[in-house]
DRENDO-1510 file (C-alpha; in Angstrom, 1 decimal, always signed):
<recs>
REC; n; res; u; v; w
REC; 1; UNK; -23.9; +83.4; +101.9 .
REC; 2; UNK; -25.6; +80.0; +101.2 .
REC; 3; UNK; -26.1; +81.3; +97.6 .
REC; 4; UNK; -22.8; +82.3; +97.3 .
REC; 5; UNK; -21.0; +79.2; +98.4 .
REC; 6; UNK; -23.2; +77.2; +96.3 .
REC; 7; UNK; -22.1; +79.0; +93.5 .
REC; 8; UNK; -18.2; +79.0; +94.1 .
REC; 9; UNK; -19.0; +75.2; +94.4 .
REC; 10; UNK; -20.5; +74.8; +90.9 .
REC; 11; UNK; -18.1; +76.7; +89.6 .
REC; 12; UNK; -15.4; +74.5; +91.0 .
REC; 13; UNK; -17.3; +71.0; +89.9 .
REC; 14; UNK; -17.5; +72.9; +86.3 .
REC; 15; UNK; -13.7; +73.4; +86.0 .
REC; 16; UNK; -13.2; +69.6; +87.2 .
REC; 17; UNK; -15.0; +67.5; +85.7 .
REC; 18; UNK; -13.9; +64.8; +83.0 .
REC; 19; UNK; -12.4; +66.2; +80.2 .
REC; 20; UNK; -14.9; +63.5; +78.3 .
REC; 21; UNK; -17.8; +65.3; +79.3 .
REC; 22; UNK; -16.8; +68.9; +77.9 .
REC; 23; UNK; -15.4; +67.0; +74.2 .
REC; 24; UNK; -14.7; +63.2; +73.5 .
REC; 25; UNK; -11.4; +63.7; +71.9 .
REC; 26; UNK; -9.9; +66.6; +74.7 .
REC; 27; UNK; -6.2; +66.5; +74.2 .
REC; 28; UNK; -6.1; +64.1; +71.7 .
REC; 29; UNK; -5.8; +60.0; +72.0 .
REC; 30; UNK; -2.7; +57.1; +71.8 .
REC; 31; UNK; -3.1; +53.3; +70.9 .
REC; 32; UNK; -1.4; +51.6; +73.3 .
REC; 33; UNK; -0.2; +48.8; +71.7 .
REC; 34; UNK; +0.8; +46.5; +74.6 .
REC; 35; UNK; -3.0; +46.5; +75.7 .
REC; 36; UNK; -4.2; +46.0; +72.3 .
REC; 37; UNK; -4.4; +43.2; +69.3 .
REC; 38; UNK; -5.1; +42.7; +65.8 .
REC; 39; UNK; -5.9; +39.6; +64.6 .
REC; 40; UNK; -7.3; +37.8; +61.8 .
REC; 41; UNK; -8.3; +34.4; +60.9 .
REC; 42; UNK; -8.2; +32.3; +57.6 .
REC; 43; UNK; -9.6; +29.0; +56.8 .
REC; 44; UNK; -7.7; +26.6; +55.0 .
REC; 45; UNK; -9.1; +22.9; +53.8 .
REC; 46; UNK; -12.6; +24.4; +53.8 .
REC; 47; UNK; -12.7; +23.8; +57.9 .
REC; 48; UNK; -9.5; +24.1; +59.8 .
REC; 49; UNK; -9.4; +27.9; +60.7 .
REC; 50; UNK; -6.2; +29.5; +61.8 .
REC; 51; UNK; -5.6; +32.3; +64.4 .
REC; 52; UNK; -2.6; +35.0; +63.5 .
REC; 53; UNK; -1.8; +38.0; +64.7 .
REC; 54; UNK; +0.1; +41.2; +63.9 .
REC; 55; UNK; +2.9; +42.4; +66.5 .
REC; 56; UNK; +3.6; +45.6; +65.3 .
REC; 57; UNK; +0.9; +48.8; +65.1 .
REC; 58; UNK; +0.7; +52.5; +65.8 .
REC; 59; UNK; -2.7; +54.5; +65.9 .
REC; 60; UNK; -4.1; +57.9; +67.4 .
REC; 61; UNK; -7.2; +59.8; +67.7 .
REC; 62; UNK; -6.6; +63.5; +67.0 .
REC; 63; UNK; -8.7; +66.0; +68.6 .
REC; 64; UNK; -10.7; +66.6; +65.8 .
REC; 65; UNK; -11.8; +62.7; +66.1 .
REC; 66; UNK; -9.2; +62.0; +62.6 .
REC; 67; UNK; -9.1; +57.9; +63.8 .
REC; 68; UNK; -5.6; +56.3; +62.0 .
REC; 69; UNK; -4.4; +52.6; +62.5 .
REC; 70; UNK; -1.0; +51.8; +60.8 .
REC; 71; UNK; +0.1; +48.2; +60.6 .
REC; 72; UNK; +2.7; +46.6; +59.8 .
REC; 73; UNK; +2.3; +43.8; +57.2 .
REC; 74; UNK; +5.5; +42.3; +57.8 .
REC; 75; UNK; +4.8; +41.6; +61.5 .
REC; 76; UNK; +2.7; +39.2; +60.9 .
REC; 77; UNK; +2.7; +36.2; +63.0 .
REC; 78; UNK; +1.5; +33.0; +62.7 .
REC; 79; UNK; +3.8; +31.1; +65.3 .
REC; 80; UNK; +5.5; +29.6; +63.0 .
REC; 81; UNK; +8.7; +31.1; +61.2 .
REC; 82; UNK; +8.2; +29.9; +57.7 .
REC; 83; UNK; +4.9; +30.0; +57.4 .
REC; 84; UNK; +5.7; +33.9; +58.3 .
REC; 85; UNK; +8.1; +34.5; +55.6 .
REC; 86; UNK; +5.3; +33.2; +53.4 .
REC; 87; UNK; +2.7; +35.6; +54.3 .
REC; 88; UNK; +5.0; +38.3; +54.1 .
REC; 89; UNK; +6.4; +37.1; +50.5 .
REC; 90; UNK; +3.9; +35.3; +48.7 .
REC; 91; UNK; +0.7; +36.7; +50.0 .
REC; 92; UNK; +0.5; +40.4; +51.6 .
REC; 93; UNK; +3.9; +40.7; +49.2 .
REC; 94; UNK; +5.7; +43.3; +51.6 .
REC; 95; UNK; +8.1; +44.1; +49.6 .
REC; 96; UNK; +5.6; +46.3; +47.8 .
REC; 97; UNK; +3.3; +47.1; +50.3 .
REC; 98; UNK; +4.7; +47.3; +53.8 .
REC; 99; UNK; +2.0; +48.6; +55.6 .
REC; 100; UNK; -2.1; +48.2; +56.1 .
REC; 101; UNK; -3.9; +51.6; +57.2 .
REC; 102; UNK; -7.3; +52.0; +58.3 .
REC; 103; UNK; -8.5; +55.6; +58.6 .
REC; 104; UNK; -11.9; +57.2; +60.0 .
REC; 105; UNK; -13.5; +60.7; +61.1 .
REC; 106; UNK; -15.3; +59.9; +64.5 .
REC; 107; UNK; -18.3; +62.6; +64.8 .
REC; 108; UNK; -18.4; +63.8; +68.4 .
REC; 109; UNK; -21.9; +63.2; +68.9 .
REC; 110; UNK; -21.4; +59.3; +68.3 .
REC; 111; UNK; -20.0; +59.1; +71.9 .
REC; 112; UNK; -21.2; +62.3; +73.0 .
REC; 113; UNK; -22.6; +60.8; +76.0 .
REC; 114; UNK; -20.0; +58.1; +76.5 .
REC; 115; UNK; -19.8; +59.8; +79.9 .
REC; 116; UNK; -23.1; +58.7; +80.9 .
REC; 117; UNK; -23.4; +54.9; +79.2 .
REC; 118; UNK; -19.7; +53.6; +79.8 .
REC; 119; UNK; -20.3; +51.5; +76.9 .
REC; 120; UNK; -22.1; +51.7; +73.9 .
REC; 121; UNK; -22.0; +50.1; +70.3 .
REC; 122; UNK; -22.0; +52.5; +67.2 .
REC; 123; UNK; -21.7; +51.7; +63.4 .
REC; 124; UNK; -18.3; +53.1; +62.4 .
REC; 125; UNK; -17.6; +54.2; +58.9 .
REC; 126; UNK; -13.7; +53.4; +57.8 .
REC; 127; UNK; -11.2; +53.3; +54.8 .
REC; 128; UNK; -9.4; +50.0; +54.7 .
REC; 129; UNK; -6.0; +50.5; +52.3 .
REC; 130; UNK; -4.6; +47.1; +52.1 .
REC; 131; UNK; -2.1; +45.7; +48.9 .
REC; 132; UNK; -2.6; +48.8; +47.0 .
REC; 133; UNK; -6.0; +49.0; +47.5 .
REC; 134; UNK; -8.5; +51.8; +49.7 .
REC; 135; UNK; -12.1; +50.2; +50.1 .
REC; 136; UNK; -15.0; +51.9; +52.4 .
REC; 137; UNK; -16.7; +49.4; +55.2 .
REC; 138; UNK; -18.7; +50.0; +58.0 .
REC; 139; UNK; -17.8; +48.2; +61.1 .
REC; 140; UNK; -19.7; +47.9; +64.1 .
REC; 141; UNK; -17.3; +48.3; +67.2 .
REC; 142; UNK; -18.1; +48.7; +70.8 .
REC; 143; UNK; -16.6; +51.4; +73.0 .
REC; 144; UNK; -16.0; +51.4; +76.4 .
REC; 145; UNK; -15.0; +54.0; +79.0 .
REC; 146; UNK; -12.8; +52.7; +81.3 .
REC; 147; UNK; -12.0; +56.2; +82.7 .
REC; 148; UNK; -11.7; +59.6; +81.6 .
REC; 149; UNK; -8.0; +58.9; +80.6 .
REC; 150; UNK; -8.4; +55.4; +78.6 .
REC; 151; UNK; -11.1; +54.0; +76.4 .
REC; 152; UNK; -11.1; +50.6; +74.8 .
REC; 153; UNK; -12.5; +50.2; +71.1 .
REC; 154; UNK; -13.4; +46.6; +70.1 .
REC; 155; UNK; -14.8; +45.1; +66.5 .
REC; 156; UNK; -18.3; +43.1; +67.4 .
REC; 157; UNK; -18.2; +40.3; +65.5 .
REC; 158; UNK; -15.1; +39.6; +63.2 .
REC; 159; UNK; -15.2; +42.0; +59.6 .
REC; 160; UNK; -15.2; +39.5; +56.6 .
REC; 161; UNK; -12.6; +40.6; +53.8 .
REC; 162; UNK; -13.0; +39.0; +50.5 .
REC; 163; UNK; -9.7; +39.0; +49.3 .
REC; 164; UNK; -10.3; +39.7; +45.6 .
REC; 165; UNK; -11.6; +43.0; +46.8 .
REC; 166; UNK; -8.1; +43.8; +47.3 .
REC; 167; UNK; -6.1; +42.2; +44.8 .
REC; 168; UNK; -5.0; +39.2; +47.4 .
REC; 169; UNK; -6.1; +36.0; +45.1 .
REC; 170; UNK; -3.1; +35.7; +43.6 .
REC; 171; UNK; -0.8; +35.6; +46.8 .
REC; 172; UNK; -3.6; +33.3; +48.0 .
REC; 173; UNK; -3.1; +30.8; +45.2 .
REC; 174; UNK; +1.1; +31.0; +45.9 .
REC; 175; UNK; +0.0; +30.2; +49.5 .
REC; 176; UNK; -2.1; +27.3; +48.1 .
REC; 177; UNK; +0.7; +26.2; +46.0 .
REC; 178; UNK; +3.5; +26.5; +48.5 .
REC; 179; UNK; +1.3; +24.6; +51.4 .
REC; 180; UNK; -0.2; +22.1; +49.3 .
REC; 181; UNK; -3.6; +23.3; +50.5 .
REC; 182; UNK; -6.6; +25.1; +50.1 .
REC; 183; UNK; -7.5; +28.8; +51.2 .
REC; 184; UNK; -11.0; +30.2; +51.3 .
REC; 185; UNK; -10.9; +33.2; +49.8 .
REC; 186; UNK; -12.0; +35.2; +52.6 .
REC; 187; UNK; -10.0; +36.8; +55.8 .
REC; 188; UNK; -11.9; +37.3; +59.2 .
REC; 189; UNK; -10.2; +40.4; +61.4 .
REC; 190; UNK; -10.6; +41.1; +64.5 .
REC; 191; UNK; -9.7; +44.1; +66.5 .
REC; 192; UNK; -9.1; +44.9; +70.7 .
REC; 193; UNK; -7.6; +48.2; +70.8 .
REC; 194; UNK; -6.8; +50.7; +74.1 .
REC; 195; UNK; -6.9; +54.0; +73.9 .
REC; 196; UNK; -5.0; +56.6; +76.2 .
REC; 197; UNK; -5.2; +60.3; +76.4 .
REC; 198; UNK; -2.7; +62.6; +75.7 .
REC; 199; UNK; -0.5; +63.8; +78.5 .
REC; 200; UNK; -2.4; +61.3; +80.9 .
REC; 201; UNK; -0.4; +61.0; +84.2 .
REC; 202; UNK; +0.7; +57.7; +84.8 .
REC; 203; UNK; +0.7; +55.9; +81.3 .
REC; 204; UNK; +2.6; +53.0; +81.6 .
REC; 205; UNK; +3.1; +52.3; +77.9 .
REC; 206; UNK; +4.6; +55.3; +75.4 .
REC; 207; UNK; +2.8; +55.6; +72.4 .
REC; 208; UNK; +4.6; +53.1; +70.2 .
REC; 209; UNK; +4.2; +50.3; +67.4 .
REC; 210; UNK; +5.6; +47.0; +69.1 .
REC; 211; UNK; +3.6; +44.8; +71.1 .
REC; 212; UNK; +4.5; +41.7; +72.9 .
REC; 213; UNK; +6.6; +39.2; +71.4 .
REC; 214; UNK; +7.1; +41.3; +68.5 .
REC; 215; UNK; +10.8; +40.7; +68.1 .
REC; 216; UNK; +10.0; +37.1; +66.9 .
REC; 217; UNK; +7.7; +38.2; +64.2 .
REC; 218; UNK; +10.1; +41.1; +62.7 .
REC; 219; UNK; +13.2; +39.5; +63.1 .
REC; 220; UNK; +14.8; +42.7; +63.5 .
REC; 221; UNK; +18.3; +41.3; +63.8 .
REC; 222; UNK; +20.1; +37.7; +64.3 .
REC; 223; UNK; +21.7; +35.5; +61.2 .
REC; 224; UNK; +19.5; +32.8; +60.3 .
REC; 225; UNK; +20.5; +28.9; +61.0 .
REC; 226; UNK; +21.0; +27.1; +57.8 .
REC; 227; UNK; +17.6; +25.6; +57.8 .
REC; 228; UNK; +16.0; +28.9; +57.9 .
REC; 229; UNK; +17.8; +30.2; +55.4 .
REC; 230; UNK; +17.0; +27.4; +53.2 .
REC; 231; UNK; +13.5; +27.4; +54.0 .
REC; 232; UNK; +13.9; +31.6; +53.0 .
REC; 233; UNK; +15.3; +31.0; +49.4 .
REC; 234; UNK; +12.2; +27.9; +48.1 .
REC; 235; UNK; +9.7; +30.4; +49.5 .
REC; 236; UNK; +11.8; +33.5; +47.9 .
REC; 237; UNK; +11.8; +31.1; +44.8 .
REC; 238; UNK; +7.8; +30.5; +44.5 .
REC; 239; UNK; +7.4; +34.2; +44.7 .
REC; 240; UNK; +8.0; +34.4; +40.9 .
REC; 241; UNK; +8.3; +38.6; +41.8 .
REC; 242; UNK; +11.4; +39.1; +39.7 .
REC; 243; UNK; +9.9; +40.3; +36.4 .
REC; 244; UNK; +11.7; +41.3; +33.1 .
REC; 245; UNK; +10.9; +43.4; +30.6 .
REC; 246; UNK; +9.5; +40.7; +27.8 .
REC; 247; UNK; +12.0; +39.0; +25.7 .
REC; 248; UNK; +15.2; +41.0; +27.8 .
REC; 249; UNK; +17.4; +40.8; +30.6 .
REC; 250; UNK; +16.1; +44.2; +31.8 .
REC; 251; UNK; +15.2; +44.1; +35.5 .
REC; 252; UNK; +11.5; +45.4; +35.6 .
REC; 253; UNK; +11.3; +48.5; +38.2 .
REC; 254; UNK; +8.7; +46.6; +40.8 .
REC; 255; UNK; +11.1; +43.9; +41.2 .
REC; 256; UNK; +13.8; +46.1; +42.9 .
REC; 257; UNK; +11.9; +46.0; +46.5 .
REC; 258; UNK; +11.6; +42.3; +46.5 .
REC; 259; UNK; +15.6; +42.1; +45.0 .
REC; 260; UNK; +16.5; +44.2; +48.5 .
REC; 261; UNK; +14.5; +42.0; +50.6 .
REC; 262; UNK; +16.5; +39.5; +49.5 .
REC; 263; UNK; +19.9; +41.1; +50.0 .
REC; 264; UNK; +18.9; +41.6; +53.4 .
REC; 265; UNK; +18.3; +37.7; +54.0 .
REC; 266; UNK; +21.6; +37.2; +51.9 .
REC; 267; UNK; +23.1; +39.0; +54.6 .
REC; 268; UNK; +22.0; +37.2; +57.1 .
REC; 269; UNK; +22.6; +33.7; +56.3 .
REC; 270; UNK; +26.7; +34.3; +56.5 .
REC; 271; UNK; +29.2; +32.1; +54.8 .
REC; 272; UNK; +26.6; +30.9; +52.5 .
REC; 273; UNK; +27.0; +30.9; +48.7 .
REC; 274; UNK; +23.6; +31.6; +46.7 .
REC; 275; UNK; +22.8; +30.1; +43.2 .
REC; 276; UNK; +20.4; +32.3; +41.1 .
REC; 277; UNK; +18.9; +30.1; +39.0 .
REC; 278; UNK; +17.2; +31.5; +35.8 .
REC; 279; UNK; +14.2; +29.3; +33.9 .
REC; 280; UNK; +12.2; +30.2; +31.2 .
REC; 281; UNK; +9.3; +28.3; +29.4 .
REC; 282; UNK; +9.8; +26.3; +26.2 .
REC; 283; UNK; +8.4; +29.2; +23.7 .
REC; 284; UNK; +11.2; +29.7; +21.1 .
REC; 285; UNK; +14.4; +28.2; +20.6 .
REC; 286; UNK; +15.8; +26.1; +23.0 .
REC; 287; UNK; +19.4; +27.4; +22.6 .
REC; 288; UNK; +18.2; +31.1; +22.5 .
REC; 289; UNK; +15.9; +30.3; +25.8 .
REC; 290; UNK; +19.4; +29.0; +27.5 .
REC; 291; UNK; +21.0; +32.0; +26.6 .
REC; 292; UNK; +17.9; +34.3; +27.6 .
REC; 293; UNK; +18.2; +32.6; +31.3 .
REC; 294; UNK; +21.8; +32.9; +31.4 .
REC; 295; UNK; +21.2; +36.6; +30.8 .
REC; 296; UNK; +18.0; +37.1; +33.7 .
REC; 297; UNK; +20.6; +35.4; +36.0 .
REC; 298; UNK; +23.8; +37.9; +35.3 .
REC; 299; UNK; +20.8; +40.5; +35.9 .
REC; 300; UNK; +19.7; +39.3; +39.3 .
REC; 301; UNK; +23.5; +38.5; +40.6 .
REC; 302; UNK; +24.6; +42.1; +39.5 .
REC; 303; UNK; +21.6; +43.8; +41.1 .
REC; 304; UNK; +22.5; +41.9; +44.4 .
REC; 305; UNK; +25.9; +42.9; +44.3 .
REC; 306; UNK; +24.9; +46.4; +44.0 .
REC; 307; UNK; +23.3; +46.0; +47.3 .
REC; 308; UNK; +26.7; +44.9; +48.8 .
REC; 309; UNK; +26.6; +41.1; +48.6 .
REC; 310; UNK; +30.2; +40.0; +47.5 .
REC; 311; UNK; +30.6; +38.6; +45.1 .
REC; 312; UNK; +31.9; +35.1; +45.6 .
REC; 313; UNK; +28.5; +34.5; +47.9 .
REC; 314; UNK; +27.0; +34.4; +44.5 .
REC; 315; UNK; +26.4; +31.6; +41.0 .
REC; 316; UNK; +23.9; +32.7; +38.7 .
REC; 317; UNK; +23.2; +29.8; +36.5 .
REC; 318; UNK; +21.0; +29.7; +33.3 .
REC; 319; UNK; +18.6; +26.5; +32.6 .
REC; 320; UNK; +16.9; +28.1; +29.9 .
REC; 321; UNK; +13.8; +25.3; +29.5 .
REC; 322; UNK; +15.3; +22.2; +30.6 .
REC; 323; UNK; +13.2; +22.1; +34.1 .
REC; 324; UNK; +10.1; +23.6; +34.2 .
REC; 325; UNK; +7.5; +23.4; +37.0 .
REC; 326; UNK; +4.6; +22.7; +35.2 .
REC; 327; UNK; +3.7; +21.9; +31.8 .
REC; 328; UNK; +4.1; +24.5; +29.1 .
REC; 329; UNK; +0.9; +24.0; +27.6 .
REC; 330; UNK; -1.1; +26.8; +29.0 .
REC; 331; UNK; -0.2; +30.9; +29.4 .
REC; 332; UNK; -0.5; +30.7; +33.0 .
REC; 333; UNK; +1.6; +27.7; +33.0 .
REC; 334; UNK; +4.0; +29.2; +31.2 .
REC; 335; UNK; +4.3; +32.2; +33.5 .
REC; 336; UNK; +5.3; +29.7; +36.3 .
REC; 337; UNK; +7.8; +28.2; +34.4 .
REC; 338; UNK; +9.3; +31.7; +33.6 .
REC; 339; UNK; +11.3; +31.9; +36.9 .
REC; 340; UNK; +13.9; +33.1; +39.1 .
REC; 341; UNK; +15.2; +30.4; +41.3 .
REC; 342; UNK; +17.4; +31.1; +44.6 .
REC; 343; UNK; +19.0; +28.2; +46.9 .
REC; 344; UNK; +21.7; +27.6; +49.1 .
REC; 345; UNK; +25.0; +25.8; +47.3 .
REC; 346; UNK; +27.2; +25.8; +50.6 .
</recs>
């Protein structure tokens, strides 16, 4: 008898035990975004760092330990609104490339005995694609168990980016230029992330891609005051990502997604009328320049109205070379000076 109900009795502790200690990834794993945060840091004037964040991120563990982070580049929020649009614009140029993703396969036996430990630190292997560009690092994180149902993932020390590793100098130097400062050319990231099994009774938080105080950071709906809208058009302006085909009025493809972004700011800044100003350098004639900008201009206005802005909420103006930004005395200079220009008449 004794050997029998010690039996029935292992059998019953075998059928429930945590589902952690049978596999890692039983059922499959959410990021709870309200628990978690992403966060990076850059240094500007070679010792002033600044803290930012992003507000909105999805992620999941699958059951075959398949790790995926998606996050959204246009959330990003540095507590102050126009120095937001200028991230998004100028720098991680979202228009083109909404969204960061960082990918990994977790092998089981890295947290096999997560169980037993609670908490332990393991080197993780990841894919980083970020501005059109996938790069391999390996990032030391530590993971803790807080119970069988939720496990926190944390980076140890911040992971150093070098932002020529993915094609970022230029939107750093448009930053520079734009805030009259300097950037190190280096971002540090940090991640806190919570985890939640699959199907776990009593999850507070649905899977989902919004943390706190995320509304302010999309600006999902709302017009803009007059200021802001303002403040929107000389950053739009210093984008210089409306591009031509060379010599022509022609609207090159990659400028469409930035042209939209626009129309959606348009929108929201009611009642206002919009110059489009086109510039060009001082190669060539002048007169043929004039007419050249006059052209670019008639582009950008007819692309915008194509995207429902009326069209009395519209001048496009040509200056040809008359007011460049720079001196045209070297290529890159040049290239500045060749220009779209967007501000508010009324």
């Amino acid at each position: 008898m004794y050997r029998l109900t010690l039996s029935i009795l292992t059998f019953f502790l075998l059928l429930t035990r945590p589902a952690l200690a049978a596999g890692p990834f039983d059922g499959g794993w959410q990021l709870n975004a309200e628990s978690s945060a992403i966060r990076f840091i850059s240094i500007k004037k070679g010792s002033i760092a600044e803290s930012s964040r992003f507000a909105a991120f999805s992620g999941s563990i699958s059951e075959s330990g398949e790790a995926k982070i998606h996050i959204a580049l246009d959330s990003v929020d540095t507590s102050i609104d126009l120095r937001n649009v200028r991230m998004r614009f100028l720098f991680f140029e979202t228009f083109t490339y909404p969204e960061a993703a960082v990918t990994a396969q977790i092998s089981p036996a890295l947290i096999a005995d997560l169980a037993a430990v609670q908490r332990k630190q393991i080197d993780l292997p990841v894919t980083l694609s970020l501005h059109g560009v996938e790069a391999g690092l390996t990032i030391p994180v530590a993971v803790t168990l807080l119970n069988e149902n939720l496990v926190a993932v944390a980076t140890v020390q911040p992971v150093i980016l070098k932002l020529e590793d993915f094609n970022l100098n230029a939107g750093r130097e448009k930053l520079e230029e734009a805030a009259g400062v300097t950037i190190t050319p280096v971002g540090l990231v940090s991640m806190d992330l919570m985890f939640e099994r699959n199907g776990a009774a009593g999850s507070a938080v649905p899977a989902g891609t919004v943390t706190a105080g995320a509304a302010t950071a999309l600006e999902a709906s709302g017009d803009f005051t007059r200021e802001a809208c303002t403040g929107r058009f000389e950053i739009l302006s210093q984008g210089r990502s409306v591009n031509f085909a060379p010599s022509t009025a022609r609207l090159d493809a990659n400028s469409r997604g930035f042209l939209n972004s626009l129309s959606g700011i348009i929108r929201r800044c009611p009642g206002m009328v919009v110059e489009v100003g086109g510039h060009t350098d001082s190669q060539g004639k002048a007169d043929w320049n004039m007419a050249l900008s006059e052209k670019r201009a008639a582009a950008v206005n007819q692309y915008l109205q194509q995207k429902g802005i009326p069209a009395d909420r519209l001048v496009a103006v040509g200056y040809g070379e008359t007011t460049p930004l720079v001196p045209n005395d070297t290529v890159q200079n040049r290239a500045k000076n060749r220009r779209i220009e967007f501000k508010v008449l009324n």
